[in-house]
C-alpha positions in Angstrom: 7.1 4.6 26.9 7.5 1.0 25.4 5.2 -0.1 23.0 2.5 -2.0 24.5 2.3 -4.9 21.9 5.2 -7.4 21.2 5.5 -9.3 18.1 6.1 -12.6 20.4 2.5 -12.2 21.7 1.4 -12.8 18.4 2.6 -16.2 16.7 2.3 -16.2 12.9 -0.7 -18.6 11.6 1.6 -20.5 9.2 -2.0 -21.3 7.4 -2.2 -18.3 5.9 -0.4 -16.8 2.7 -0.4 -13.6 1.5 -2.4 -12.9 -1.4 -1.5 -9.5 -3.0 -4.4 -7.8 -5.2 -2.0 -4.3 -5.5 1.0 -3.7 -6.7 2.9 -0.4 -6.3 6.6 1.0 -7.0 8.2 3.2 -5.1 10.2 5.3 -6.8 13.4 7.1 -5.4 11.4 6.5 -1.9 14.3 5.2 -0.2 16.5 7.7 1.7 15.3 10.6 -0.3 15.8 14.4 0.2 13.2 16.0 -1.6 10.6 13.9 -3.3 9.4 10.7 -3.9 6.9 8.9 -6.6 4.5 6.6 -6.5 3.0 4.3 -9.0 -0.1 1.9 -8.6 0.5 -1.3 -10.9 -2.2 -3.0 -10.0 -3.6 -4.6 -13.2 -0.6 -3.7 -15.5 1.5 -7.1 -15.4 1.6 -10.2 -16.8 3.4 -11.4 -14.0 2.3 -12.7 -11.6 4.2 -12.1 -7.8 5.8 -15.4 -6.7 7.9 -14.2 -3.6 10.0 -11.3 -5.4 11.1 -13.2 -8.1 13.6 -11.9 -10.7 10.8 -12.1 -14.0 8.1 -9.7 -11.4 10.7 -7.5 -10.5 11.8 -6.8 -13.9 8.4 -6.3 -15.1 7.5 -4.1 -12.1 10.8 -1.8 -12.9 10.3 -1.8 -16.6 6.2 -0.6 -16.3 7.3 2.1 -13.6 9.8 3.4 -16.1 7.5 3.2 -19.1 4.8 5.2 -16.9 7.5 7.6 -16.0 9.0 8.6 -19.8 5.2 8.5 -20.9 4.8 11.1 -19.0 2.4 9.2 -16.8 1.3 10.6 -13.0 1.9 8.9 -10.5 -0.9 7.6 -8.0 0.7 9.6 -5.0 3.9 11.8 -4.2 6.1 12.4 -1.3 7.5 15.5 -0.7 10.4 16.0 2.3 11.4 18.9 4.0 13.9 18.2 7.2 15.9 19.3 9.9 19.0 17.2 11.7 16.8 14.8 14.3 13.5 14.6 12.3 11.9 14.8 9.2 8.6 15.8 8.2 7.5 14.6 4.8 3.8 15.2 3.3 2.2 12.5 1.1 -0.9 14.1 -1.7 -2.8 12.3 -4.6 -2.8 12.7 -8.6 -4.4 15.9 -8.0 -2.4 17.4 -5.1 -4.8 17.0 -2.3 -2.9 16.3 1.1 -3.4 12.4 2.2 -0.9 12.6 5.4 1.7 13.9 7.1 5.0 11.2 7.6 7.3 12.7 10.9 10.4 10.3 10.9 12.4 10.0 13.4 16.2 9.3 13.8 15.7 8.7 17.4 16.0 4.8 18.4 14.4 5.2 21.6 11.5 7.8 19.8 8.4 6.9 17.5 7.6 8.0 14.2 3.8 9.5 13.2 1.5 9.9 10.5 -1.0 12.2 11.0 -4.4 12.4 9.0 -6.3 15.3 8.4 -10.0 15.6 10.0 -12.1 13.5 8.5 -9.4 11.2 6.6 -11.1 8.2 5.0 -7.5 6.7 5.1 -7.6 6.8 9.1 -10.0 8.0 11.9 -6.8 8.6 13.7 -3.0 9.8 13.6 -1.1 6.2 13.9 2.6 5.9 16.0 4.8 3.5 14.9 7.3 2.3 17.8 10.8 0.2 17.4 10.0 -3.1 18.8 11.9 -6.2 19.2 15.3 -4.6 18.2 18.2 -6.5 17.7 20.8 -3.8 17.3 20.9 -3.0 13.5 18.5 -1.9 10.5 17.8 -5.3 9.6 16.8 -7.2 12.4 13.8 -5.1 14.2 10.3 -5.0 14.2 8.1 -1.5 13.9 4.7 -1.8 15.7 1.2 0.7 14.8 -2.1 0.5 15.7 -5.1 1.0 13.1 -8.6 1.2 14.6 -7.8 -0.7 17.5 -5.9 -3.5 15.4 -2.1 -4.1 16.0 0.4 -3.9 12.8 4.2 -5.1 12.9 6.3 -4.4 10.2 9.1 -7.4 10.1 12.4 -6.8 9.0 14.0 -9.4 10.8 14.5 -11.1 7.4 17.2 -9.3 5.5 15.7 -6.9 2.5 12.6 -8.2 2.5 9.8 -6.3 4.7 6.6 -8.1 5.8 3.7 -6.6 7.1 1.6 -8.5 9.3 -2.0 -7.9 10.9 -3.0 -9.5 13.9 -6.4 -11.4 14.2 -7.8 -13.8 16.9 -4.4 -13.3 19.0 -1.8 -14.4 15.3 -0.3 -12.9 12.7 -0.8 -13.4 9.2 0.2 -11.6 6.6 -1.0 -9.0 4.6 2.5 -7.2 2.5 5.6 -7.3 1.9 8.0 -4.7 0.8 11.5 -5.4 -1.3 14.3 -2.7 -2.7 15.0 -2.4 -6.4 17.1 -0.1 -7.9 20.3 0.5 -6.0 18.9 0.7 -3.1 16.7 3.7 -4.2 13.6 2.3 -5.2 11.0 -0.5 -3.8 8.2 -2.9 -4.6 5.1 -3.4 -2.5 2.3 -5.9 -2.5 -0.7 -5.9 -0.7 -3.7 -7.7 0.2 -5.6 -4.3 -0.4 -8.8 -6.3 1.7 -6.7 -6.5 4.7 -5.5 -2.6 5.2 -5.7 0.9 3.3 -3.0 1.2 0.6 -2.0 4.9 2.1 -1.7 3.6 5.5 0.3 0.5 4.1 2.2 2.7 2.0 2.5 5.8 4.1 4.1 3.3 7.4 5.7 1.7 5.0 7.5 4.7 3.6 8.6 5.3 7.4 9.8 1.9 7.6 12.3 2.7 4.8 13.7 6.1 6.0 13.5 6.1 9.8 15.6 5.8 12.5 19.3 4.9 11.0 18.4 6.8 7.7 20.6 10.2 7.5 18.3 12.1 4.6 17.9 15.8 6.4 
């Protein structure tokens, strides 16, 4: 069944700008077989975000990696276990407790799922997230979600960039965005942490990097 919500229904108040307050690298989270790490920078650089540029991007890898040989833990992990047509990967905390569940789909016509335990504080409810507004390739779609009753789209209808846009009063404005680094294997995400939850940001996110034209079972 087609997603009920377009991205054209919502035109994108040009008035607002994002305003990231967290920072967070995804390590080996693209395309990944087995597991994936993730490290909140929030409050550990010097520089600050200006659209991706090369001086917050080298900071951003050169932290994570600094966390990562100092034997620092990250903030959460992603663990994958798959099968040819979907793939069900589990997202836990610093101290192993179960956040969500991610089940990806390859399917172009098919939605992807988080699901929440009981009694999440992340979500009151498991969210779908449905290919809308697809122009044929990886690069040029939209993937829509719903969060207590309020529509998401994530845009990648800008090259390697992903944006993340809430809709209020009947717009779009936006709330992340989402860049590779690393050969492909590793990304950067800021987010307006007043806007949305960082596991549901992170978590849709997550399938918004490894869904339907990925090939990681």
């Amino acid at each position: 069944m087609p997603h009920p919500f377009h991205p054209d229904d919502f035109p994108v108040n040009q008035d607002v700008t994002l305003r990231p307050s967290r920072t967070f690298y995804l390590k080996g989270a693209i395309h990944f077989k087995t597991k994936a790490q993730i490290f909140d920078l929030t409050g550990r650089l010097r520089q600050p975000w200006n659209d991706f540029s090369h001086a917050f991007l080298d900071e951003t890898g050169s932290v994570a990696q600094k966390l990562t040989e100092g034997g620092g833990s990250p903030t959460y992990e992603i663990s994958s276990c798959g099968n040819m047509m979907r793939t069900i990967k589990t997202m836990t905390d610093g101290q192993g407790n179960k956040l969500c569940d991610l089940n990806i789909t390859f399917i172009s016509f098919d939605c992807s799922m988080v699901k929440f335990p009981p009694g999440s504080k992340h979500s009151r409810h498991h969210i779908e997230m449905y290919p809308v507004g697809d122009k044929g390739n990886d690069e040029a779609k939209h993937e829509a979600f719903v969060r207590h009753s309020i529509p998401y789209f994530w845009d990648m209808t800008r090259g390697r960039v992903g944006i993340l846009y809430k809709c209020l009063n009947q717009t779009r404005v936006e709330i992340a965005r989402v860049a590779g680094f690393g050969f492909d294997k590793d990304a950067v995400l800021v987010l307006n942490g007043d806007e949305l939850d960082d596991v549901v940001a992170l978590s849709t996110c997550i399938i918004l990097l490894n869904g339907r034209d990925a090939m990681d079972a």
